[in-house]
N, C-alpha and C positions, 0 to 999 in steps of 0.2 A: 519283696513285700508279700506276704500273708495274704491271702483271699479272706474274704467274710461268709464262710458257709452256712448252713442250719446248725443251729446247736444241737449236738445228740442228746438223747435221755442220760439222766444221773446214771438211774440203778433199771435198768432196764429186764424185764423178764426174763427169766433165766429160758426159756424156752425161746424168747424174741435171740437172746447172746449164742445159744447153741446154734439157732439156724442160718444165723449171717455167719457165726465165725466155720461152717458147717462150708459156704456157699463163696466166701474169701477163700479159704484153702482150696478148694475145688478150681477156682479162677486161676489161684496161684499155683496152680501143677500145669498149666496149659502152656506157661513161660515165662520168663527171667531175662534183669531185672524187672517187678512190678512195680508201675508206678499207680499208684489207686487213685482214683476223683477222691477229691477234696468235698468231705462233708461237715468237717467241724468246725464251728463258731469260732475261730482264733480272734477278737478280738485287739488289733492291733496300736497302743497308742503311739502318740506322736514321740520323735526319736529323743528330744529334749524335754522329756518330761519328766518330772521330777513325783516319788514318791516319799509320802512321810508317813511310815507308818506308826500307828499307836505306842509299838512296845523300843520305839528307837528314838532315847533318850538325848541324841547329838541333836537330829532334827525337830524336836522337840524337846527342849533342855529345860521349861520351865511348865510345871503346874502347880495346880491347888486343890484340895480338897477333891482328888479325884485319884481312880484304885485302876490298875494293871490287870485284867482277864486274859488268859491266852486259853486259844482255843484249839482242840486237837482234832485233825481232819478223820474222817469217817472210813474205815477202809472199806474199801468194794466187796460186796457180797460175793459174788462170782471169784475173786482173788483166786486163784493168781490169771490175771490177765494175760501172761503170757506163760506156760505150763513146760514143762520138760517136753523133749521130742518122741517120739514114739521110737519103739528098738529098732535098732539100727542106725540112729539118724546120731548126728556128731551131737547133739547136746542131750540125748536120751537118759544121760546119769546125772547130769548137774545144768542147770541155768543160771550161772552166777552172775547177776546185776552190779558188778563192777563194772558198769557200762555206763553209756548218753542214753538219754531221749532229746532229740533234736524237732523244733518245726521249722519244715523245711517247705519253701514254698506249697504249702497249703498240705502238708500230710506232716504225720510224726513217723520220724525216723530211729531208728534203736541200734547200737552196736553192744554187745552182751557176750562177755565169757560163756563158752559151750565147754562139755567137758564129758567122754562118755567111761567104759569101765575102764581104761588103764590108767584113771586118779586112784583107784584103789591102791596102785604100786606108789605113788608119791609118798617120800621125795627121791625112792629110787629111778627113775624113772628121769628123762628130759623135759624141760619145760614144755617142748612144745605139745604137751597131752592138753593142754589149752591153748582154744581154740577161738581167733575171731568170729563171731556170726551176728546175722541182720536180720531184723524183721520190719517193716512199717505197718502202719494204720491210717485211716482216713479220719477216725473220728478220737484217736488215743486210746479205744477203751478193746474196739476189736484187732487183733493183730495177725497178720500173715510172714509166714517163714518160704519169701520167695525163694525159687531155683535159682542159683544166679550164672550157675557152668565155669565158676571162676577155679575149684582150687579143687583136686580129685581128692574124693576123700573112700580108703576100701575100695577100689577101683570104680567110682562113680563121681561126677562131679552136679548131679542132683540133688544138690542142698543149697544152703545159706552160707557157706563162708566163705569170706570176705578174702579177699588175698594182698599178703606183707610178701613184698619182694627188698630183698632180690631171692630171701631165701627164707623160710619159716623161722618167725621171732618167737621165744618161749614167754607169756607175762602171766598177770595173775588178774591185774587190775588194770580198768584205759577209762580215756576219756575224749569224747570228741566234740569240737565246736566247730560252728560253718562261721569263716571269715570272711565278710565279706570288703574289709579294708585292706587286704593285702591285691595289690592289683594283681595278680599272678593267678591267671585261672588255672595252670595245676597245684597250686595250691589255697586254692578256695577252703577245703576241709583241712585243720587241722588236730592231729591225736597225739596223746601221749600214754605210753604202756609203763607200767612196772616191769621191768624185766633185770634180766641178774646179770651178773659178772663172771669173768672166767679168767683164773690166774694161767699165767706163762704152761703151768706144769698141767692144763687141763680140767683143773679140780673145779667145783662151782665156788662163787664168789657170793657178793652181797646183793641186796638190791639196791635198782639203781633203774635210771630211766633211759628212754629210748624214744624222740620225737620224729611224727612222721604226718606228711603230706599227700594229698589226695584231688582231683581234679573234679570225684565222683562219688566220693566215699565208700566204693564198692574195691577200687585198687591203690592199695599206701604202696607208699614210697620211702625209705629214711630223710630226713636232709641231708643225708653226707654217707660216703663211703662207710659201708658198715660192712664187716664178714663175720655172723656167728657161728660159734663153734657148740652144736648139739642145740641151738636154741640160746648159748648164753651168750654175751658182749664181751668180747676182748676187754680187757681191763685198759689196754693202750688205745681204745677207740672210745671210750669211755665219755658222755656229755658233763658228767658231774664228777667234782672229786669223789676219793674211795670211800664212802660213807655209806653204811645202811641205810639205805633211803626206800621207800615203797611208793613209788612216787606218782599212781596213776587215781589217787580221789577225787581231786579236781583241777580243772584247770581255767581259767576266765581272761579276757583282757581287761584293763585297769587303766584309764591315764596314758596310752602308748604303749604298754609291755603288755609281754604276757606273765603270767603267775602260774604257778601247780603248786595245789598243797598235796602231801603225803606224811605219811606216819615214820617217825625214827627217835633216839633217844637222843637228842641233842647234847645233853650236858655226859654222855659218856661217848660221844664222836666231836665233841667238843665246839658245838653250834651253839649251846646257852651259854648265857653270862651267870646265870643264878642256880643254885640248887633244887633240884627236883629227882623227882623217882618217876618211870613208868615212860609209855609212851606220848609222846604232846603230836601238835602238827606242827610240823616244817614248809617254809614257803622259799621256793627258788623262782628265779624270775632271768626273764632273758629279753633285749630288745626285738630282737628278729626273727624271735621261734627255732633256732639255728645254735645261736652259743649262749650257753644258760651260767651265770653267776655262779661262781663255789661260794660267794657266803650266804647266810641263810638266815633265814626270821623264824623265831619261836614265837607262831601267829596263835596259838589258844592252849590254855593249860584248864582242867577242871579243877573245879575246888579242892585244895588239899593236897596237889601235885608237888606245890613247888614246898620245898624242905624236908620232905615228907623221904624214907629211907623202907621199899620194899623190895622184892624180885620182881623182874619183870613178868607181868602176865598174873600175878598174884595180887595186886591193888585194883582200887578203883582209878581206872587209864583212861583217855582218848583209845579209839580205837581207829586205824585208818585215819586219812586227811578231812576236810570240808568237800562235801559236793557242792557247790553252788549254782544259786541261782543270780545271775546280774540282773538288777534293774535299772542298770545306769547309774544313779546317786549314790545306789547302797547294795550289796550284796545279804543275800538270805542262803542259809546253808545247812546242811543236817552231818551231825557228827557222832558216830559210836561212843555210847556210854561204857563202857568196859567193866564188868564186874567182875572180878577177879576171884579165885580160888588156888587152892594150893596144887590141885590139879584139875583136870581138862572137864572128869563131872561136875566140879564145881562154878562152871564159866558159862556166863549169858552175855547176851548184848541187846540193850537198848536202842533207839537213836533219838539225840537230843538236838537244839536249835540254837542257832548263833547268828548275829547280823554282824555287817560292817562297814563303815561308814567310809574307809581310808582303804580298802583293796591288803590289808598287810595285820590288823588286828580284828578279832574276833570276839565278842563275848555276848555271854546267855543273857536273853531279855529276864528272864528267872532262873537263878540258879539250881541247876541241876535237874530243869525241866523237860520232862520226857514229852517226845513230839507222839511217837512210836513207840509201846511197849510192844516186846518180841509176844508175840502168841502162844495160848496155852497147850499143854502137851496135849498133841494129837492134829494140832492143826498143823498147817503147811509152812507156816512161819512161825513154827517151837525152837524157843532156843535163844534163837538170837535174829536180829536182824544188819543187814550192812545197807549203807545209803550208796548208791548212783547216782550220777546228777540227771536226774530229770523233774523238772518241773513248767508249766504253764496255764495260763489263763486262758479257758475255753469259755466262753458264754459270761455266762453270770458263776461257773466253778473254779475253782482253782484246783487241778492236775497235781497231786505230788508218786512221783513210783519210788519203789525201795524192792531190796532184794533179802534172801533170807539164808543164814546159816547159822545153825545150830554149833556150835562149838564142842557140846559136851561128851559128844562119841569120839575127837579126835582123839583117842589113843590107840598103840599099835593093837592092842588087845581083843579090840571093840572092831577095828575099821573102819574106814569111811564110808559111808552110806547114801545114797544117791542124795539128793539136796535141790534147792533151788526155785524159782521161779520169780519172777517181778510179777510185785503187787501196784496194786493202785489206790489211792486215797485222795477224797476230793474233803470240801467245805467251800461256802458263800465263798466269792471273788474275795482276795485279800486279806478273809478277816481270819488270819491267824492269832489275832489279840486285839480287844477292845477297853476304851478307857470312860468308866461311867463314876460320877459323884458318890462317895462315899456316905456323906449326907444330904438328902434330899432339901432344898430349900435354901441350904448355906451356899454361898457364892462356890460358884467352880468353875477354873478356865482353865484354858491351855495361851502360850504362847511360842512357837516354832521360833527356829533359827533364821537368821537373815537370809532372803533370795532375792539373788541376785538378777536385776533386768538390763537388756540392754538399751539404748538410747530409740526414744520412738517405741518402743515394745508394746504389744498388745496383749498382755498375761491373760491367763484362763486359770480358774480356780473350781476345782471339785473336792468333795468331801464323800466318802463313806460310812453311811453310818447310818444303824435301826434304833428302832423303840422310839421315835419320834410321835408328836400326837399336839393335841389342844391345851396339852398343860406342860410340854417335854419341848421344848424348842430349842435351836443351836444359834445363836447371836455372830455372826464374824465380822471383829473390825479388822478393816486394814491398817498397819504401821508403817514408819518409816522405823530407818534400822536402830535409832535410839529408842523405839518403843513408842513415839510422839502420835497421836490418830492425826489420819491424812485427811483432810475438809473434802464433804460430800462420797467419805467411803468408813464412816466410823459413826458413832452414838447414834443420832436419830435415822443416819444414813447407811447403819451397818446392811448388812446381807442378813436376813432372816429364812432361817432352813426350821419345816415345819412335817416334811414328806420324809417318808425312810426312800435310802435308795443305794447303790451301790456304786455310784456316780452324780452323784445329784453337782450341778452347776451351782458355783457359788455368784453371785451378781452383783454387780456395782455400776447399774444404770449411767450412775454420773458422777462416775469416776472422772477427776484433771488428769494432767500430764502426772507422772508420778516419777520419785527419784530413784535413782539408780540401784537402793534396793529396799526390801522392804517386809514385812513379818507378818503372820496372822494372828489374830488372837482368836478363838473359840469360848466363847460363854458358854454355859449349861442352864438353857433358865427356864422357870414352871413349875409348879409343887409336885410335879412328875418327872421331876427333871429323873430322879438316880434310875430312871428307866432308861436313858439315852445311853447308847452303845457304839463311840466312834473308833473308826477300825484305820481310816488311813483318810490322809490328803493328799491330792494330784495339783500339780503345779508344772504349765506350761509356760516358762516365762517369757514367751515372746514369740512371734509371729511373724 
């Protein structure tokens, strides 16, 4: 479990961020691994809790006379939060957020592509020029690159990277979750790398994945006998059939399994049933973290993918997998917009947003809505941006990081150019999207999907949502699952919510015994209503 700390400052002085992240590093040269006090507000709900938010149409499948706002989180002035290393150091030339942010009992935790100048030689060059490293934070916003003595890097092993044995694995992309339902405390942390193939005759192969186990997150393990050759996987050791696969965007459990999404063309390695062009996300899945399924789900296409006939890397594409974020009921996740050109100065990257209610399909609350526009030229994140999964709820904020690469100097011409850093972007707890009456005064409700209680249950009901006042109020009955109102939790006995709040308790004094499942309804009422702004409902069904 999470501690309940102080919640840090939003945007904090840039003079206040210089002199902690100044007074953190300084701490963190004294010795390795650091483990930091716990300062940030991790707000923790209960493990069955159910969220519904505004813009996820399964959980709420029915309204009226009410309109879809999404709203896009704020990046941090300070950005990048977590900066390139200084010369010398293994990530001094790139910080690629192909990585986690993990909160890990009471601190955030980071695994991150390093990369210093021999990606200049890429793709001549071995995979393994990238590089695992780790940083943590106390509060998410300040971050230290402890020593950890694990892996000599230049004849020095005073850095941050993390050590894969039995012998350096080459990837591009990874991803890492703390499991805590696998009884097996060395393998508590689980990751998954992108990394390539290697035919009989030596040559490099596709991508393709590589799962690995951890008791500490500071030393992986394979699941299984693995010997790379230069950094790449034998093709006969191989987790997945021979398929271009990029397979380290995300990875989550679901229902008993685990899932990874990554980027591949499905319908030309023959994974789709339907015509399309470009890249989509691919989902494989495995019961045991151990042996992963060959067949595969074509879990998100952007508008206009499927039937649609271009080159690859020249249309608008998916770009990479879903990072995701689990909340139990529903998954939230951010996915590269791709805008293609005919060549490499013509290519940016966005990142857009997708939920999913079933672990296995994905789609945009708004089509083709951008969460993240990449930065204009000159800032730190021009170009393009790629998503890592990191996300959480500290305080009253909500935590989203993302990483940055420019796409458009890839050519041999040009060179590669140092790159990188993780950003950070916060907004109000939750309210990625709010749902307010279109016209003020004319009837407007919501109605949620059936929840389910168990026998005896003592359910808890909260709401999120602003602009409330003397003329804006939120009416909630209770149903049963035929939509019928429940006596003494419906019309003169509804719940009346008249306070903004981020959590506000929904009440039913004198609530009966209730049946086994049951539905909310939300009114919008007051000649103020089209002010009211609901963002999400929480649903504890039982006790």
């Amino acid at each position: 479990m999470l501690t309940l700390p102080q919640k840090p400052p939003t945007t904090p002085p840039s003079k206040q961020l210089g002199l902690r992240r100044a007074l953190l590093i300084g701490i963190a040269l004294l010795a390795g691994p650091l483990i930091l006090p716990s300062t940030a507000h991790a707000m923790t709900p209960p493990q069955n809790e159910l969220t519904f938010f505004a813009f996820d149409n399964h959980s709420i499948p029915f309204s009226r006379n009410l309109s879809l706002t999404m709203n896009r989180p704020v990046k941090f002035a300070e950005n990048p939060v977590l900066p390139r290393g200084e010369a010398g150091a293994p990530d001094h030339f790139g910080v690629q957020f192909y990585g986690s942010v993990v909160e890990d009992q009471g601190k955030f935790r980071m695994w991150y592509v390093a990369m210093d100048e021999e990606f200049k030689n890429w793709p001549n060059v071995d995979p393994t020029i990238f590089r695992v490293a780790y940083a943590e934070s106390s509060d998410g916003i300040h971050w230290v690159k402890p020593k950890l003595r694990l892996v000599d890097y230049r004849g020095s092993t005073q850095n941050n990277l993390i050590e894969l044995l039995p012998s350096p694995l080459g990837m591009i992309n990874l991803k890492v979750i703390r499991d805590d339902v696998d009884p097996a405390p060395a393998r508590r942390y689980k990751m998954i790398l992108h990394t390539w193939s290697v035919g009989d005759d030596g040559k490099g192969g596709r991508g393709t994945l590589a799962p690995l186990v951890s008791a500490d997150g500071f030393t992986w393990h394979p699941v299984k006998n693995i010997h790379p050759l230069k950094g790449r996987l034998p093709i006969s050791e191989m987790f997945l059939p021979e398929h271009h696969y990029e397979a380290g965007s995300g990875l989550y459990q679901w229902q008993g399994m685990y899932y990874i999404t990554g980027q591949s063309n499905s319908g030309h390695f023959q994974h789709g049933t339907t015509p399309y062009s470009g890249r989509e996300v691919l989902i494989h899945r495995s019961a045991d973290f151990d042996h992963w399924e060959p067949s595969a789900h074509v879990a998100f296409l952007r508008e206009g993918q499927s039937g649609k006939s271009f080159i690859y890397g020249e249309g608008e594409e998916t770009h990479e997998g879903i990072s995701v974020w689990n909340r139990g009921n529903v998954l939230l996740g951010l996915s590269g917009i791709w805008h293609g050109g005919k060549d490499w100065p013509d290519r940016t990257i966005d990142l857009g947003f997708v939920i999913s209610n079933d672990g296995l399909h994905f789609r945009e609350p708004l089509t083709e809505w951008v969460i993240f526009p990449r930065g204009p030229d000159g800032a730190w994140d021009q170009g393009g941006l790629i998503q890592g999964q990191g996300f959480a709820n500290v305080g009253d904020q909500t935590y989203v990081y993302y990483g940055a690469w420019d796409p458009r100097p890839e050519v041999a011409k040009v060179g590669y150019p140092a790159r990188g850093g993780v950003g950070l972007a916060t907004l109000e707890r939750d309210r990625f999207g709010s749902l307010s009456p279109r016209v003020s005064g004319a009837p407007a409700d919501l109605t949620t999907t059936t929840i389910e209680l168990a026998d005896g249950s003592n359910p808890k009901f909260f709401i999120n949502a602003d602009g409330l006042g003397t003329d804006a109020t939120l009416r909630v009955d209770l149903l049963d699952a035929r939509e019928q109102p429940i006596p003494l939790a419906s019309g003169d006995h509804a719940a009346l919510i008249r306070a903004n709040g981020l959590r506000t308790p929904v009440l039913f004094p004198n609530v009966p015994t209730l049946p086994a499942a049951v539905r909310l309804r939300v009114s919008f009422d007051g000649s103020d209503s089209s002010s009211i702004k609901v963002s999400a409902l929480y649903i504890v069904p039982g006790t």
